[in-house]
C-alpha positions in Angstrom: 118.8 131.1 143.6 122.0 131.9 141.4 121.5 135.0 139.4 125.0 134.8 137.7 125.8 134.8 134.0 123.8 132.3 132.1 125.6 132.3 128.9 126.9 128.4 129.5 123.0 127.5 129.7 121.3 125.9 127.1 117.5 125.4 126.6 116.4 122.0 126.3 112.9 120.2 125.5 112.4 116.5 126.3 110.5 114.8 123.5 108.6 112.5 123.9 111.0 109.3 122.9 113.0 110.2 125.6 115.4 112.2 123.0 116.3 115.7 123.7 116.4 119.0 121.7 118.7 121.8 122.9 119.4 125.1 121.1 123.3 125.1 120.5 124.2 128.9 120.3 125.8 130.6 117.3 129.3 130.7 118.5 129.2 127.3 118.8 127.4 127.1 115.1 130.0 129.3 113.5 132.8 128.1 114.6 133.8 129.4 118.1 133.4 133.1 117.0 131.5 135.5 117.2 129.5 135.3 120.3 126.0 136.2 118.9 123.0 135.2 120.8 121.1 133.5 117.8 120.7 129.8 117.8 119.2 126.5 116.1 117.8 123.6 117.9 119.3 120.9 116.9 117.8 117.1 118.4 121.1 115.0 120.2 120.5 111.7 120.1 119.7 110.0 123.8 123.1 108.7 124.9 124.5 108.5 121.4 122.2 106.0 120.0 120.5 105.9 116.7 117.5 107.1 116.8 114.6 104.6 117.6 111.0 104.9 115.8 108.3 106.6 117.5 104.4 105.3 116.8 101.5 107.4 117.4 97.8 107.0 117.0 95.6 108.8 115.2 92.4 108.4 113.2 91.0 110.2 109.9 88.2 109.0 107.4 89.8 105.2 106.0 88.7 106.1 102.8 92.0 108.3 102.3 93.6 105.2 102.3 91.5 103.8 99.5 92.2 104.3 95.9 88.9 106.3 94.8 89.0 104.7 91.1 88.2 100.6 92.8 87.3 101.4 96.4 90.0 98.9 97.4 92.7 99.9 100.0 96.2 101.7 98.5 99.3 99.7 98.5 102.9 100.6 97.2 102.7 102.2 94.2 100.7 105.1 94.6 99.8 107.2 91.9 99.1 111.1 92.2 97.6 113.6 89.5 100.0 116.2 89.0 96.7 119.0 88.5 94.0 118.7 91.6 97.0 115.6 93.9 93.7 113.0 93.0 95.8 109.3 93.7 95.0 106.1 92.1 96.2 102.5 92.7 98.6 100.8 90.7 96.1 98.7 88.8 93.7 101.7 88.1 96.2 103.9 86.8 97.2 101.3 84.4 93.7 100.8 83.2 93.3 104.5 82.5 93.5 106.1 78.9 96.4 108.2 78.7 97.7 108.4 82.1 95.4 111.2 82.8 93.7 111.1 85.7 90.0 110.3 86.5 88.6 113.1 88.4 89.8 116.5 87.4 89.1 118.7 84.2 92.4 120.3 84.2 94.5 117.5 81.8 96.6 116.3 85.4 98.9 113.5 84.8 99.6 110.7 86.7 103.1 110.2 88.8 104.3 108.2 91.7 103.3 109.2 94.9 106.8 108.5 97.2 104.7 110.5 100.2 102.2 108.5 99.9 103.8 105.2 99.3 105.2 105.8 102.7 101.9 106.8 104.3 100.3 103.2 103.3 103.3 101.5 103.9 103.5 102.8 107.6 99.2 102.8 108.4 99.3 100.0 110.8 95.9 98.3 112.0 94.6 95.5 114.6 93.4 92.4 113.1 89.3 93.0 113.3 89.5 89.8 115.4 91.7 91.2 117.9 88.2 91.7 120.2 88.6 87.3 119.8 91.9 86.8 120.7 94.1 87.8 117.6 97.4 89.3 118.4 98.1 90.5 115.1 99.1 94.1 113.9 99.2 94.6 109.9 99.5 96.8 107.5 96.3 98.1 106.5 96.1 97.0 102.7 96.9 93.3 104.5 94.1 92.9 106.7 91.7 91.8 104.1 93.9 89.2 103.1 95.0 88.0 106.8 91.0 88.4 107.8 90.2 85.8 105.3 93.0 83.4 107.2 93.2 84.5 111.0 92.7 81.6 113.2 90.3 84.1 115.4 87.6 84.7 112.6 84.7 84.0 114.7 82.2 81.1 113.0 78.6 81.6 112.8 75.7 79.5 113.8 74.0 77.2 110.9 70.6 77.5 112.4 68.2 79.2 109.8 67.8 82.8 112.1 70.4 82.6 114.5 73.0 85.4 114.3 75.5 83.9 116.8 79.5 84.2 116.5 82.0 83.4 118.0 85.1 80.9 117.9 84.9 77.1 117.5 84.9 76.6 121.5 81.5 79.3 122.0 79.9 78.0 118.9 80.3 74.6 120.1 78.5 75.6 124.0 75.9 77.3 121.7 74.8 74.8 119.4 74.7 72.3 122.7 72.7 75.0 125.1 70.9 77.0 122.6 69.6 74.6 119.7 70.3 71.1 122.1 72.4 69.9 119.2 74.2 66.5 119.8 77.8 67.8 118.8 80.9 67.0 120.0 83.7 69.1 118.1 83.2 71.9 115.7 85.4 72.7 112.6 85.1 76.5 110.9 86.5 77.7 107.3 87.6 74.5 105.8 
């Protein structure tokens, strides 16, 4: 074990991009001089690169990513009452008298919401087919849209009662073993 001066030692913390922090002490800070102990961490780059984005998953309510005035999900540009932070959508917030905003008392005023832009620009979702096959990943005010599209919408049995689903292949096996229907190819959302 050395137990020598450790002055030349720096603390460093892997994150978890493979990037790493390490505190760079004031001498070097300052210019050369000095030779306080004080520091900053600083992150250096992994092996001089630019840095490389970093996803993580998380889950809150969906509704914060719905503009409370129409219930539909937020897209670019956000709007947020100056008073109580209340958003709005861009098509609510030109519909409402004033500018003011629609939920507070206290006379707020409507501005853009950069933060926010960036939040629903960023919330990434699956495809609610994905559990069928679809490989997409959207952003979340696209999904209705790409829903009413995706190849991997399952189609749902015609028989008055019957609450089966499922792709053109499974409906097709259905409708011959469960209803003995004659049926040869099947043809969904035209």
């Amino acid at each position: 074990m050395e137990t020598g001066d450790l002055r030349g030692k720096k603390p460093k913390m892997e994150l978890p991009n493979g990037g790493v922090k390490q505190e760079v002490g004031a001498e070097e800070t300052n210019g050369g001089g000095g030779g306080g102990r004080g520091g900053a961490i600083v992150a250096a780059e992994a092996g001089g690169a630019s840095r490389s984005r970093v996803g993580i998953n998380i889950n809150f309510d969906m509704t914060l990513l719905h503009c409370p005035v129409c219930a539909l999900p937020l897209k670019p540009p956000v709007f947020q009452c100056n008073a109580d932070g209340h958003v709005a959508c861009a098509s609510c917030h030109g519909k409402l008298p004033g500018n003011r905003c629609h939920a507070c008392d206290h006379g707020g005023v409507y501005g853009r919401c950069l933060a926010m832009d960036a939040v629903v620009r960023a919330a990434r979702a699956p495809c609610p087919y994905d559990r069928h096959g679809c490989p997409s990943y959207l952003t979340y005010h696209d999904l209705g849209s790409h829903q009413s599209v995706c190849p991997y919408a399952p189609c749902s049995c015609t028989e008055p009662g019957c609450v089966f689903a499922g792709l053109p292949a499974a409906l097709l096996g259905h409708l011959i073993s469960a209803h003995s229907w004659p049926v040869r190819s099947i043809r969904c959302r035209e």
